[in-house]
gemmi code that builds the backbone of each chain (N, CA, C; Angstrom):
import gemmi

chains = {
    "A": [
        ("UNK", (10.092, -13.447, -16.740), (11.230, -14.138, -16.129), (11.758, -15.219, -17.073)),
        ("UNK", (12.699, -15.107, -17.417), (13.600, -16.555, -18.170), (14.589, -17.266, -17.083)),
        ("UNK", (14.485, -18.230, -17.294), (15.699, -19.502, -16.079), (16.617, -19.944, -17.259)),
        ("UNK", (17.434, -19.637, -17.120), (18.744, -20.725, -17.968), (19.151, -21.647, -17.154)),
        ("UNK", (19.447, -23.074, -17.096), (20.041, -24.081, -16.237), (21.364, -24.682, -16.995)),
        ("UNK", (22.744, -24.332, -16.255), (23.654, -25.634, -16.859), (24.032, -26.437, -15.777)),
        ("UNK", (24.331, -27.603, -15.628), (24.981, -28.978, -15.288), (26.109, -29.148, -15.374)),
        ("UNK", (26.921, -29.434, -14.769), (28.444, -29.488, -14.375), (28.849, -30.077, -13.401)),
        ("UNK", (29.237, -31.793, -13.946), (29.844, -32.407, -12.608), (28.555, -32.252, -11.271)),
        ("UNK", (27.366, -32.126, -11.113), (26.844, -32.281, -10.278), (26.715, -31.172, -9.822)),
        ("UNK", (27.182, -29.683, -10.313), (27.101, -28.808, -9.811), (25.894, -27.938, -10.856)),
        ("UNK", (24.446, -27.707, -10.185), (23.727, -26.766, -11.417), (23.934, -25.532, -11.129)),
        ("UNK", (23.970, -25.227, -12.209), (24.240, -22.772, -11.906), (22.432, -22.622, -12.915)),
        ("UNK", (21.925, -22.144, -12.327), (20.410, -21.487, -12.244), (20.499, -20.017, -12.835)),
        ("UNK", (20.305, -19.180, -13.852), (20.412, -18.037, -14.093), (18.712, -17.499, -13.876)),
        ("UNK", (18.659, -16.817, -13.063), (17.329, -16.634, -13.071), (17.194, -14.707, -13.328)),
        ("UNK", (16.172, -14.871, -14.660), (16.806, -13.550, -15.427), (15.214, -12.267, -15.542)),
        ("UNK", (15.269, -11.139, -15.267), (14.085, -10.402, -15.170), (13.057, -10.128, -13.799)),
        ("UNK", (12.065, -10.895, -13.490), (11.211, -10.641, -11.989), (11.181, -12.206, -11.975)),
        ("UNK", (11.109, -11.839, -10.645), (10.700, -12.802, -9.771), (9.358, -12.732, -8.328)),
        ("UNK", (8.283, -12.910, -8.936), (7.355, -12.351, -8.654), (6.380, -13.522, -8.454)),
        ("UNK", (5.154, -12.677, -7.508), (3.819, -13.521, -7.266), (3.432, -14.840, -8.561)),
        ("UNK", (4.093, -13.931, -9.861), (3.350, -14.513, -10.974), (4.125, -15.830, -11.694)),
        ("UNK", (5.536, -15.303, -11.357), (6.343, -16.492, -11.760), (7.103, -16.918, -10.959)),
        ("UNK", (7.043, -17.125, -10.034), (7.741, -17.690, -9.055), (7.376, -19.661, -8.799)),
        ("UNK", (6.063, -19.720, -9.096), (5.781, -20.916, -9.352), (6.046, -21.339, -10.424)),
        ("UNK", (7.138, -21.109, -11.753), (7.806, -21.268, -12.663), (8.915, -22.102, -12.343)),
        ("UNK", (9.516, -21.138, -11.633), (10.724, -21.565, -11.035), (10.768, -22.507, -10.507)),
        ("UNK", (9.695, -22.739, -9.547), (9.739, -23.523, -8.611), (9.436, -25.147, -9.477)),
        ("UNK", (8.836, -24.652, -10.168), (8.794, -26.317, -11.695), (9.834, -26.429, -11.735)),
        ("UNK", (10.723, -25.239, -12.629), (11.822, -25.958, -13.009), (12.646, -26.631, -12.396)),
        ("UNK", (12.548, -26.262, -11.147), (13.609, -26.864, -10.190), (13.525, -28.307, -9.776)),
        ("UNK", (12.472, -28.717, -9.332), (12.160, -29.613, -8.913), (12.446, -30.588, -9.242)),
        ("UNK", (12.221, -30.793, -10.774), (13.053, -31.684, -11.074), (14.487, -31.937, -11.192)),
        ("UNK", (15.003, -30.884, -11.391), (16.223, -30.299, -11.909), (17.181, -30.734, -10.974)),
        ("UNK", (16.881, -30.867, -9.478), (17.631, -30.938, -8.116), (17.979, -32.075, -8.192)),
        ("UNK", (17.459, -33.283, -8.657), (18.014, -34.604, -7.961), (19.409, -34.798, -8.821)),
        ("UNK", (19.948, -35.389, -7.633), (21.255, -36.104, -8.202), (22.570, -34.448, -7.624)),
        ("UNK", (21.808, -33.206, -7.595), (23.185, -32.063, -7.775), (23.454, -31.867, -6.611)),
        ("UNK", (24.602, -31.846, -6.509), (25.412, -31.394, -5.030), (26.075, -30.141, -4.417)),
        ("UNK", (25.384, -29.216, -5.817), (25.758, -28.135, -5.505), (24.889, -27.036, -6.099)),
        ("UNK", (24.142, -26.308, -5.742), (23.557, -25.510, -6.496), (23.688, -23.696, -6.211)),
        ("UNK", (23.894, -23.574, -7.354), (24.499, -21.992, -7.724), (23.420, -21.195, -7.941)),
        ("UNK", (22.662, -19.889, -7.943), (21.543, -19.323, -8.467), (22.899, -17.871, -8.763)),
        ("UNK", (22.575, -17.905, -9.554), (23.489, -16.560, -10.352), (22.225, -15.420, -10.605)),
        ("UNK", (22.368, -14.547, -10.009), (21.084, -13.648, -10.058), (21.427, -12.484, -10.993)),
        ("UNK", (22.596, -11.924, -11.426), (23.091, -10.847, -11.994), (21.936, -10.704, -12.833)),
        ("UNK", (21.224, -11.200, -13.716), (20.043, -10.682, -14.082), (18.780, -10.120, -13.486)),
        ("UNK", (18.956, -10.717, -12.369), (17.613, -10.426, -11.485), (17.131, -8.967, -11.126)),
        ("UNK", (15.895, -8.305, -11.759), (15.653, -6.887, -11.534), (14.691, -6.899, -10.410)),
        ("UNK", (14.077, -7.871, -9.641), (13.265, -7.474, -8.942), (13.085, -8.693, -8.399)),
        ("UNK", (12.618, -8.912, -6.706), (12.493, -10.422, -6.375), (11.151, -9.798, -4.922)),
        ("UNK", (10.095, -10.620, -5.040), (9.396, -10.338, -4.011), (9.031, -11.122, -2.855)),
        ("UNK", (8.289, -11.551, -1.847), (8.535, -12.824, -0.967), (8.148, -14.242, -1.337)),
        ("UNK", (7.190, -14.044, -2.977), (6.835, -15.185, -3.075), (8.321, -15.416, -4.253)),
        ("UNK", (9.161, -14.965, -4.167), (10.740, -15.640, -5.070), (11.032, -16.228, -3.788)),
        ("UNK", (11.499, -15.179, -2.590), (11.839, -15.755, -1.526), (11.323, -17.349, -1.257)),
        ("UNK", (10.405, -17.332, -1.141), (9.339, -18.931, -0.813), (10.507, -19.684, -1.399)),
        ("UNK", (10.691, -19.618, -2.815), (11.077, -20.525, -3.603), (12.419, -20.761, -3.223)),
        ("UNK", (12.813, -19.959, -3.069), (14.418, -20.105, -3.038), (15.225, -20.952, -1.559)),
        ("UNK", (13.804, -20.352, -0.423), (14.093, -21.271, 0.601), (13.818, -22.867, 0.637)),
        ("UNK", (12.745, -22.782, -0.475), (12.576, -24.199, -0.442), (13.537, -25.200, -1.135)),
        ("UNK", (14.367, -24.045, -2.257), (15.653, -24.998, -2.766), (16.501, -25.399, -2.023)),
        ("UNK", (16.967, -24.432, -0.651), (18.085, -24.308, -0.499), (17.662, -25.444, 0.776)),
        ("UNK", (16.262, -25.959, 1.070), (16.242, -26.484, 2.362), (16.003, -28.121, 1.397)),
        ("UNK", (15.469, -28.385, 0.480), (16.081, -29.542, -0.225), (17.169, -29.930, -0.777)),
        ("UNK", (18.404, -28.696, -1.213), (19.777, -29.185, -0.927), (19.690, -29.531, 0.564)),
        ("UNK", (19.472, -29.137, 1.448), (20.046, -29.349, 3.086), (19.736, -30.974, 3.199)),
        ("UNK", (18.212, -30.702, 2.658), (17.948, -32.338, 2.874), (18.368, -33.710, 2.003)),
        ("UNK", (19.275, -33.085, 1.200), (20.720, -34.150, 0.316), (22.058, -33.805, 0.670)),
        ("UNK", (21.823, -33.052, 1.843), (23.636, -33.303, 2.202), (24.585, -31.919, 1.013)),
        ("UNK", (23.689, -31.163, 0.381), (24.194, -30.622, -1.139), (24.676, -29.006, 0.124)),
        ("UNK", (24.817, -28.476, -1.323), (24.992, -27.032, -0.747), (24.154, -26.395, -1.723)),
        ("UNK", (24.057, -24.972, -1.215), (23.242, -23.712, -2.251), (24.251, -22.563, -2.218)),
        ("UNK", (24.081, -21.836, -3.107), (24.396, -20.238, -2.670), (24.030, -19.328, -3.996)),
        ("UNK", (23.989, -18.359, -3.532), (23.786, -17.261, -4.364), (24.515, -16.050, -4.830)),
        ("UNK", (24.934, -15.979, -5.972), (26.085, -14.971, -6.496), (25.097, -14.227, -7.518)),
        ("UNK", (25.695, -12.849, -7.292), (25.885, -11.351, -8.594), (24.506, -11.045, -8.101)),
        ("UNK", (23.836, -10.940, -6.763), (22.746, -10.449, -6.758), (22.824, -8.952, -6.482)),
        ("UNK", (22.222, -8.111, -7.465), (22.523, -6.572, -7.557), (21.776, -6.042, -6.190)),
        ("UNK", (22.238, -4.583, -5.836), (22.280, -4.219, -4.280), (20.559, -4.330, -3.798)),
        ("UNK", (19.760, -4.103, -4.873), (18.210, -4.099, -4.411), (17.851, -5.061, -3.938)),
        ("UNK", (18.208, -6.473, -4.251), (18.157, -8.200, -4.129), (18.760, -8.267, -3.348)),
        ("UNK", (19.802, -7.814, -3.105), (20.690, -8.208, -2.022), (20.402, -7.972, -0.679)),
        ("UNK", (19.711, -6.511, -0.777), (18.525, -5.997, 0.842), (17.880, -6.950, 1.048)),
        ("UNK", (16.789, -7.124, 0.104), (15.896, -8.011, 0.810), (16.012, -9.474, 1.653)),
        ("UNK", (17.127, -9.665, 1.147), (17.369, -11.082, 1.791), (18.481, -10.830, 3.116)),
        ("UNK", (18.811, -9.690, 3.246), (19.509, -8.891, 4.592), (18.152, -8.655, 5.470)),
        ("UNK", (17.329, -7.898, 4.841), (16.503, -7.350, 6.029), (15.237, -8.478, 6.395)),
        ("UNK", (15.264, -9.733, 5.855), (14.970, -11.349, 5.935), (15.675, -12.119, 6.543)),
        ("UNK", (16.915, -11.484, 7.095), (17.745, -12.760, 7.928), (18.038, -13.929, 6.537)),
        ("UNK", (17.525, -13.700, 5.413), (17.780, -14.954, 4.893), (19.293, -14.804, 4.035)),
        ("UNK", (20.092, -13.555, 4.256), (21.599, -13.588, 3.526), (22.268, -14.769, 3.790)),
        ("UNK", (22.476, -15.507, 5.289), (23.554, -16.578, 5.682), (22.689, -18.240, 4.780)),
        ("UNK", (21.344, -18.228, 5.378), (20.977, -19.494, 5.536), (20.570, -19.637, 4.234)),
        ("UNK", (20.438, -18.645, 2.858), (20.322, -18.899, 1.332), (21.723, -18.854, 0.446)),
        ("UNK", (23.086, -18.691, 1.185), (24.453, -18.749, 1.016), (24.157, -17.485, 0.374)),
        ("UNK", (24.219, -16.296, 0.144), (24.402, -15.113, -0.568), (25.719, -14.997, -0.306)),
        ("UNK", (26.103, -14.589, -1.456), (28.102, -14.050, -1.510), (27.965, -12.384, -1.829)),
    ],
    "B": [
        ("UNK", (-5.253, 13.407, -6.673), (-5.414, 11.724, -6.225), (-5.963, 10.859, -7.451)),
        ("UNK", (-5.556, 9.492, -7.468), (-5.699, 8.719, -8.369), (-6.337, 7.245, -7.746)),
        ("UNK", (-7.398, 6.680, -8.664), (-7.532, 5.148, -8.067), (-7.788, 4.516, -9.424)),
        ("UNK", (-8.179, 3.066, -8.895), (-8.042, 2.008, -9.856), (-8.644, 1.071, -8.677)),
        ("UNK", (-9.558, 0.487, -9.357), (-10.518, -0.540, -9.090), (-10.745, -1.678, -10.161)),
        ("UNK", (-10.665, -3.410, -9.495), (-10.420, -4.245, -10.198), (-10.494, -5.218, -9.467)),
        ("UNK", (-11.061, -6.514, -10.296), (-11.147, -7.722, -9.223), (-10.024, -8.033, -8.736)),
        ("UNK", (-10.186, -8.722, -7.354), (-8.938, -8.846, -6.591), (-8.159, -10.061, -6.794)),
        ("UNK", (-7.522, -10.276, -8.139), (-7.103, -11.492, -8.781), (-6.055, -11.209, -8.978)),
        ("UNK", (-5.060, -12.932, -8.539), (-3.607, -12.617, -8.566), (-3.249, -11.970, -10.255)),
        ("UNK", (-4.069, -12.572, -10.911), (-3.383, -11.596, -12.218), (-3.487, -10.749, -12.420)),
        ("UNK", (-4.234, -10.014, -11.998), (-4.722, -8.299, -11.946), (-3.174, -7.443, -11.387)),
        ("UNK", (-2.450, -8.465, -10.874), (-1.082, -8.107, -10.464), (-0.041, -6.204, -11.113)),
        ("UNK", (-0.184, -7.598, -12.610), (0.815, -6.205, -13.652), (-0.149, -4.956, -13.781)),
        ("UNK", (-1.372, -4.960, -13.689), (-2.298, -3.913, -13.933), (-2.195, -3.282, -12.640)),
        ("UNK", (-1.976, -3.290, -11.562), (-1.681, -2.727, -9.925), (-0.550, -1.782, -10.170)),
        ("UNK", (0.613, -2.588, -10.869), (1.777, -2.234, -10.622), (2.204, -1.366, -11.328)),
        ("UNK", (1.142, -1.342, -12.850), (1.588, -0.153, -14.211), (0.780, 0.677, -13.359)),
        ("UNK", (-0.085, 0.923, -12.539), (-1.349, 1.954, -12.121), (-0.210, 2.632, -10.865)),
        ("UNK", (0.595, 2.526, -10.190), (1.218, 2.733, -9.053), (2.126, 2.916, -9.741)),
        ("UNK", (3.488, 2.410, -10.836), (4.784, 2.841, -11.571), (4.560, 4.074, -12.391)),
        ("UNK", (3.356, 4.080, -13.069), (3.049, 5.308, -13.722), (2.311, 6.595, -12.940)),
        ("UNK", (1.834, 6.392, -11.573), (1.860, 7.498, -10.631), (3.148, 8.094, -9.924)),
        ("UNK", (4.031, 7.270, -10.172), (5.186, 7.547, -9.448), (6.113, 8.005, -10.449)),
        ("UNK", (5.809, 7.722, -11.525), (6.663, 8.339, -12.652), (6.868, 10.030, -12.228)),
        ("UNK", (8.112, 10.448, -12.091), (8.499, 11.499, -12.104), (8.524, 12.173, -11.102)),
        ("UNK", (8.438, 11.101, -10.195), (8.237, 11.874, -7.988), (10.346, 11.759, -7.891)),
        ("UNK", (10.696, 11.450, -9.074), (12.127, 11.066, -8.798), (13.017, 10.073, -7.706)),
        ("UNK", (12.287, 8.829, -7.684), (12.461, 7.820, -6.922), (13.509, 7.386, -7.451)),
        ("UNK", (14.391, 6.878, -6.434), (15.523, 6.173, -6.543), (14.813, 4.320, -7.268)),
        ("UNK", (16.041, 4.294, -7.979), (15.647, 2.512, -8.521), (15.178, 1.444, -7.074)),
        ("UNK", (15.543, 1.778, -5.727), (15.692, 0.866, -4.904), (14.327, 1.451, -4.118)),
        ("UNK", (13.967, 2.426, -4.530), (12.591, 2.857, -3.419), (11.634, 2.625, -4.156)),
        ("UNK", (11.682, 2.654, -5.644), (11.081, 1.915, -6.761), (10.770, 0.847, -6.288)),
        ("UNK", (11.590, 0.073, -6.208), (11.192, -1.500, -6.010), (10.816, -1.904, -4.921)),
        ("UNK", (11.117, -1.019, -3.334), (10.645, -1.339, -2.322), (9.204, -1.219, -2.759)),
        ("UNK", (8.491, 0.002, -3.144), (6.730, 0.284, -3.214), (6.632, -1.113, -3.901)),
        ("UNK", (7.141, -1.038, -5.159), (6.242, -1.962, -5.739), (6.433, -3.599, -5.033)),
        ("UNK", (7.616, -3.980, -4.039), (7.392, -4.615, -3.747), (6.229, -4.942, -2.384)),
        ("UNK", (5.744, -3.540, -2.253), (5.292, -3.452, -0.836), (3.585, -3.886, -1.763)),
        ("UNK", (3.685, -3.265, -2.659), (2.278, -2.975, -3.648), (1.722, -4.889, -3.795)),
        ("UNK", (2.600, -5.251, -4.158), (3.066, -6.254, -4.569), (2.247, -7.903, -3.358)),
        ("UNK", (3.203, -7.153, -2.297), (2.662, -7.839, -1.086), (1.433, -7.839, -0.686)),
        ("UNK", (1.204, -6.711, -0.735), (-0.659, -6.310, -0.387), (-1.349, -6.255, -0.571)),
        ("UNK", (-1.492, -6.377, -2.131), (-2.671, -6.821, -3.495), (-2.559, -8.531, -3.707)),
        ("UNK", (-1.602, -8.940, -3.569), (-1.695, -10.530, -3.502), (-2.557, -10.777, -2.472)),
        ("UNK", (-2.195, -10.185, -0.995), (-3.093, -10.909, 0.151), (-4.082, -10.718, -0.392)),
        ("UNK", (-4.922, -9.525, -0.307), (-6.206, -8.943, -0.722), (-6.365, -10.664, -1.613)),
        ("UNK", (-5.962, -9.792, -3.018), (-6.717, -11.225, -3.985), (-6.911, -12.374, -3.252)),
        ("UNK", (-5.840, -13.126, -2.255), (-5.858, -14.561, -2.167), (-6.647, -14.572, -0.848)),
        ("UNK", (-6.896, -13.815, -0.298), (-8.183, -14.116, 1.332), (-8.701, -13.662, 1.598)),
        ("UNK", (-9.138, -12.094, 0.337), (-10.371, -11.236, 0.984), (-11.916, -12.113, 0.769)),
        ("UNK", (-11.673, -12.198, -0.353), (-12.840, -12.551, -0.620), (-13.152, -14.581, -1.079)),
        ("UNK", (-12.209, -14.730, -0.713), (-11.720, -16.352, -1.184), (-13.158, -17.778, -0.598)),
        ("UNK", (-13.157, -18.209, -1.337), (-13.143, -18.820, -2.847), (-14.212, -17.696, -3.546)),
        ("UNK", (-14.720, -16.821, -3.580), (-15.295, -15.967, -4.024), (-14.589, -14.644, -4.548)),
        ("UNK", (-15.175, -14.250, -5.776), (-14.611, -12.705, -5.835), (-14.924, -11.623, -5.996)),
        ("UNK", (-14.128, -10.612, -5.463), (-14.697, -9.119, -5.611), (-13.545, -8.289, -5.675)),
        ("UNK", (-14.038, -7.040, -5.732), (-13.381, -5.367, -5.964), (-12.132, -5.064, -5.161)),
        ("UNK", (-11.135, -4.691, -5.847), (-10.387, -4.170, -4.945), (-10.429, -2.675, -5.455)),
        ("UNK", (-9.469, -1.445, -4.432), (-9.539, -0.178, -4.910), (-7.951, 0.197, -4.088)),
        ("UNK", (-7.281, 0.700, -5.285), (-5.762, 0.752, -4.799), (-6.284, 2.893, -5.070)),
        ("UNK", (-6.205, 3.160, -4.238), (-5.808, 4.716, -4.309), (-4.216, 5.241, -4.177)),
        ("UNK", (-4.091, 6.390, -5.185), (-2.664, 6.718, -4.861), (-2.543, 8.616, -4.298)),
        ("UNK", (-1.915, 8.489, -3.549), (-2.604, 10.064, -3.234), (-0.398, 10.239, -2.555)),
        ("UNK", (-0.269, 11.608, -2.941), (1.060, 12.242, -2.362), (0.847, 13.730, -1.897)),
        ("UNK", (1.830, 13.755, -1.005), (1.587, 14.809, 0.026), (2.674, 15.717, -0.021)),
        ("UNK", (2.768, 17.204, 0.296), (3.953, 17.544, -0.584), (5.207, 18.110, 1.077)),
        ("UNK", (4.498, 18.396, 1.758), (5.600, 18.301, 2.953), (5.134, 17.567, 4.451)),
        ("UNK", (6.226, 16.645, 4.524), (7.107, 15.993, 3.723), (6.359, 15.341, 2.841)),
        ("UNK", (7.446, 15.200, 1.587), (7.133, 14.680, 0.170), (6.766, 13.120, 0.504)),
        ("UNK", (5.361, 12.778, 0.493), (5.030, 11.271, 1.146), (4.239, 10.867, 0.169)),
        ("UNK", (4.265, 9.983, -0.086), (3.506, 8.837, -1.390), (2.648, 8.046, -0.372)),
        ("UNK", (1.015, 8.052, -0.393), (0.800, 7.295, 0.505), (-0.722, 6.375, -0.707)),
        ("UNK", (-0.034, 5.169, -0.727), (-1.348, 3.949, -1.172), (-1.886, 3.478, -0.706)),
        ("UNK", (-3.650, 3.379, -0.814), (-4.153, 2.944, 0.319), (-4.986, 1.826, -0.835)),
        ("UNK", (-5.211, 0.866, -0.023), (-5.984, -0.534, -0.497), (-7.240, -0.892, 0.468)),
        ("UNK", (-8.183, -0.763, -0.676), (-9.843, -0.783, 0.219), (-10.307, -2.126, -0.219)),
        ("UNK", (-10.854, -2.918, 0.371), (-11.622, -4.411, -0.544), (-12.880, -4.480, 0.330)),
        ("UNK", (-13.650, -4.898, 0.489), (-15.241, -5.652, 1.151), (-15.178, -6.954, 1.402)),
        ("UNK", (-14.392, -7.415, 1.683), (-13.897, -9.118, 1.694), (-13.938, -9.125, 3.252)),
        ("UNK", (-13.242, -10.304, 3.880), (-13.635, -10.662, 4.945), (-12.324, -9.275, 6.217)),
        ("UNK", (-12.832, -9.029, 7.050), (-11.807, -8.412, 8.236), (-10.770, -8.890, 8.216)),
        ("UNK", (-9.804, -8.435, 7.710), (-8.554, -9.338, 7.894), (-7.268, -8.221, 8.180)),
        ("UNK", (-6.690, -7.925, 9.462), (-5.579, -6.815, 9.851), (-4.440, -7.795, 9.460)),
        ("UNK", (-3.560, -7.067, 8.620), (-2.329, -8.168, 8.364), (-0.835, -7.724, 9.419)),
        ("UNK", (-1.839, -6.274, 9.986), (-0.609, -6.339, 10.763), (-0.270, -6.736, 12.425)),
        ("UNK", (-1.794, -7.589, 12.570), (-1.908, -8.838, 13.600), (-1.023, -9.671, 14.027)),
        ("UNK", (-0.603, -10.238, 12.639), (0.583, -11.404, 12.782), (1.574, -11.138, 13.473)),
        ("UNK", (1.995, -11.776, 14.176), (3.244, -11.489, 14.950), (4.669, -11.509, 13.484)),
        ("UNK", (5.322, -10.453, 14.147), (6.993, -11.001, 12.482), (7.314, -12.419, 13.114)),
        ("UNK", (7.968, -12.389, 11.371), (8.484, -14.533, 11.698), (10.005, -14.065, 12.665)),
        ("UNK", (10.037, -14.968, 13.098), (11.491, -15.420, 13.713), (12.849, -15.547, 12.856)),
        ("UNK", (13.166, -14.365, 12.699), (14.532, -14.389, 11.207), (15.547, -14.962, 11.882)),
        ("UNK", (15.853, -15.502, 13.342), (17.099, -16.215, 13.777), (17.298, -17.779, 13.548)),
        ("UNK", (15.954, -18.136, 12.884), (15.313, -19.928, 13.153), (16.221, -20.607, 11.821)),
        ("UNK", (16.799, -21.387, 12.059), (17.896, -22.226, 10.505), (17.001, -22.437, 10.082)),
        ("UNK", (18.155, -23.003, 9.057), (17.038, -22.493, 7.700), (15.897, -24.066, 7.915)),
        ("UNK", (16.478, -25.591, 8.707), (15.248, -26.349, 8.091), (14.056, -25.711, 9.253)),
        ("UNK", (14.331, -25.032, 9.993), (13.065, -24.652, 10.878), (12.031, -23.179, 10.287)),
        ("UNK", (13.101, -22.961, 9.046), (12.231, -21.655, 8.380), (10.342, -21.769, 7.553)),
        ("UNK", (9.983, -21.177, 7.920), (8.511, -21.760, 6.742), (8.740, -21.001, 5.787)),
        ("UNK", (8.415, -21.258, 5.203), (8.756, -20.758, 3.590), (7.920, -19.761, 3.432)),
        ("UNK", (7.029, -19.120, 3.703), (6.323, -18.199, 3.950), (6.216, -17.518, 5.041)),
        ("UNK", (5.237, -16.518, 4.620), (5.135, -15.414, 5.840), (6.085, -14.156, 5.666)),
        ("UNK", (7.040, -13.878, 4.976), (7.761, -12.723, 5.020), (7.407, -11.522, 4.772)),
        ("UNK", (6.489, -11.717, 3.558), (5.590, -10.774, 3.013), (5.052, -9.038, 3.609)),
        ("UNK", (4.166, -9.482, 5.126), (4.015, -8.240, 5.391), (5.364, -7.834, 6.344)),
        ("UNK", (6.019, -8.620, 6.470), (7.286, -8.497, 7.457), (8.282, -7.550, 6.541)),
        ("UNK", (8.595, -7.948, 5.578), (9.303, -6.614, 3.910), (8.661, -5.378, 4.027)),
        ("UNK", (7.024, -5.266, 3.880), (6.194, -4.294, 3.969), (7.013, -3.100, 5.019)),
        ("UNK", (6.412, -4.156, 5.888), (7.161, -3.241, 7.397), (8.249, -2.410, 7.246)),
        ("UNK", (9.381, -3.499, 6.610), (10.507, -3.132, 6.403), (10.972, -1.430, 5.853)),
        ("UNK", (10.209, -2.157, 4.229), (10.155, -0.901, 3.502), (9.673, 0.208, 3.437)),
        ("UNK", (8.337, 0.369, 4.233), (7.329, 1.261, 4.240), (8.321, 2.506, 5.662)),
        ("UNK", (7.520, 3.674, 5.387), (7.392, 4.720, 6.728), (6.043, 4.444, 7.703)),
        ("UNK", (5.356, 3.862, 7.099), (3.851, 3.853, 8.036), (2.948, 2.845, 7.458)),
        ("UNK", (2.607, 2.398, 7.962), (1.786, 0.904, 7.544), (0.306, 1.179, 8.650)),
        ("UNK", (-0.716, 1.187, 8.089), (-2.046, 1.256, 8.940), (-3.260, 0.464, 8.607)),
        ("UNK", (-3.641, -0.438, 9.557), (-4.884, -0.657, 8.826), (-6.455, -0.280, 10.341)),
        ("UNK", (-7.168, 0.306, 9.441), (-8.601, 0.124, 9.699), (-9.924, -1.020, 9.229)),
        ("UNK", (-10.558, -1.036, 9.797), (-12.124, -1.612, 9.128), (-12.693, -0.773, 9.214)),
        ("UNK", (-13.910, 0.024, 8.278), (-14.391, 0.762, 8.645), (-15.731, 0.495, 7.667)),
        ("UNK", (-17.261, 0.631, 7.947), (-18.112, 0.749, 6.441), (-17.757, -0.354, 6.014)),
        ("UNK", (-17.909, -1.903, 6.321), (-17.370, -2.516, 6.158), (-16.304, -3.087, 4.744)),
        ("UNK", (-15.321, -2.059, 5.327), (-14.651, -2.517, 4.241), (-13.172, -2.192, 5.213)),
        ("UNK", (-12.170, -3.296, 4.291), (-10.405, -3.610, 4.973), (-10.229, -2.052, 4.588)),
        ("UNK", (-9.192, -1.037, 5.093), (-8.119, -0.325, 4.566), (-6.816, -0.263, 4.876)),
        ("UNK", (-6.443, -0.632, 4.408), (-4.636, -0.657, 4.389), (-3.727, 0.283, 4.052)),
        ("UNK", (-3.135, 1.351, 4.831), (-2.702, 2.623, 4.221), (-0.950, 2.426, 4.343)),
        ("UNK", (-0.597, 2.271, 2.991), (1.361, 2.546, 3.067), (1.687, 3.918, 2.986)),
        ("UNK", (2.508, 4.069, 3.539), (2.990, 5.154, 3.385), (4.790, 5.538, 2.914)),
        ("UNK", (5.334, 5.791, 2.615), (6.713, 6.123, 2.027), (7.525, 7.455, 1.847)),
        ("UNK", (7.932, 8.023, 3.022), (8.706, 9.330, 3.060), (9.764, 9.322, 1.852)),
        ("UNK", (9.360, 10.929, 0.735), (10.834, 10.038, -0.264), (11.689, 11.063, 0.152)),
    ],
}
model = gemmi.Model(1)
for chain_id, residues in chains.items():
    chain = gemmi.Chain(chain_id)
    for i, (resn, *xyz) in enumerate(residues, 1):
        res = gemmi.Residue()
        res.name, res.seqid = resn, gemmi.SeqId(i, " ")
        for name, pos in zip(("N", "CA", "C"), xyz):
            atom = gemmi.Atom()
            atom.name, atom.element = name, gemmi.Element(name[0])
            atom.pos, atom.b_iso = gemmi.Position(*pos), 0.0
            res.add_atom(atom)
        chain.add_residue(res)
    model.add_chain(chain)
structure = gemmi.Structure()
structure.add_model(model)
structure.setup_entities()
């Protein structure tokens, strides 16, 4: 898995590129952590993403529920149709902003 | 039929998943039923590793066996670790916003999802967990 992060006006876009898995998912979840304070908007651009399992899920809810808890927003763009199920048949399409 | 036996350690992960991608090589799976198994594979070798046998470790045994009518892929996961049915749990509540969501738990709830047949026994004391996948 590789993460690219850019910064913009308060807005971060997250490229999160390859698996997202048992093994690196607590990767992610580093990078972020710090990464969150101060942004008011956070983007996860998945178009790279080949594979995501429930422990990506974990992570991603936990971003999107520490934007909630700054008032920020989340969402998620270019997630290809396999990524895109899982977070349909999770109920989690609305409440992780998927476009 | 095919198996693979190996301690039940989250890193033993990629070695699960080349042992199950390279049995499936050439059953002509779609990219998306691809990724359901292995995400189902995925789900069910983590539990194993992280509470069969925890803080202690031992054996797991992923068998891969296919059936030819209907054409069914069925993996079964054996460990000696403690009794544990994962399909006990009640599913999470997918209507709950998101700050009332736990961040976990989805896991065998995907399984479900993806799979045709999900079974577990104890038997000889040992867990078995049988997926199954109509292709």
């Amino acid at each position: 898995m590789n993460v690219t992060k850019s910064l913009e006006n308060k807005k971060l876009t997250v490229v999160v590129e390859g698996r997202l898995d048992t093994l690196t998912a607590p990767d992610l979840e580093e990078e972020l952590v710090p990464a969150l304070e101060g942004v008011e908007a956070l983007v996860f651009d998945l178009s790279k993403l080949a594979y995501i399992s429930s422990a990506g899920l974990r992570v991603l809810v936990g971003a999107a529920q520490t934007m909630d808890d700054h008032s920020g927003s989340m969402s998620i763009v270019n997630a290809n149709e396999d990524v895109r199920n899982i977070f349909d048949i999770t109920g989690l399409a609305d409440v992780l902003g998927v476009e | 039929m095919q198996e693979l036996t190996l301690p039940a350690l989250v890193e033993n992960l990629p070695r699960v998943l080349e042992f199950v991608d390279g049995n499936l090589e050439g059953l002509g799976l779609s990219p998306a039923d691809r990724m359901q198994m292995d995400v189902a594979v995925e789900e069910i070798f983590v539990n194993i590793a992280s509470y069969a046998y925890n803080p202690e470790e031992g054996p797991a045994t992923v068998r891969f066996e296919t059936t030819k009518s209907p054409a069914t892929v069925i993996i079964r996961f054996m460990d000696r670790g403690v009794p544990y049915d994962p399909l006990a749990k009640p599913d999470p509540d997918l209507d709950q916003p998101l700050q009332k969501r736990r961040r976990g738990g989805l896991g065998i709830y995907v399984v479900k999802q993806y799979m045709d047949g999900i079974e577990y026994e104890y038997r000889d004391g040992q867990n078995i967990l049988t997926l199954k996948k109509t292709l």
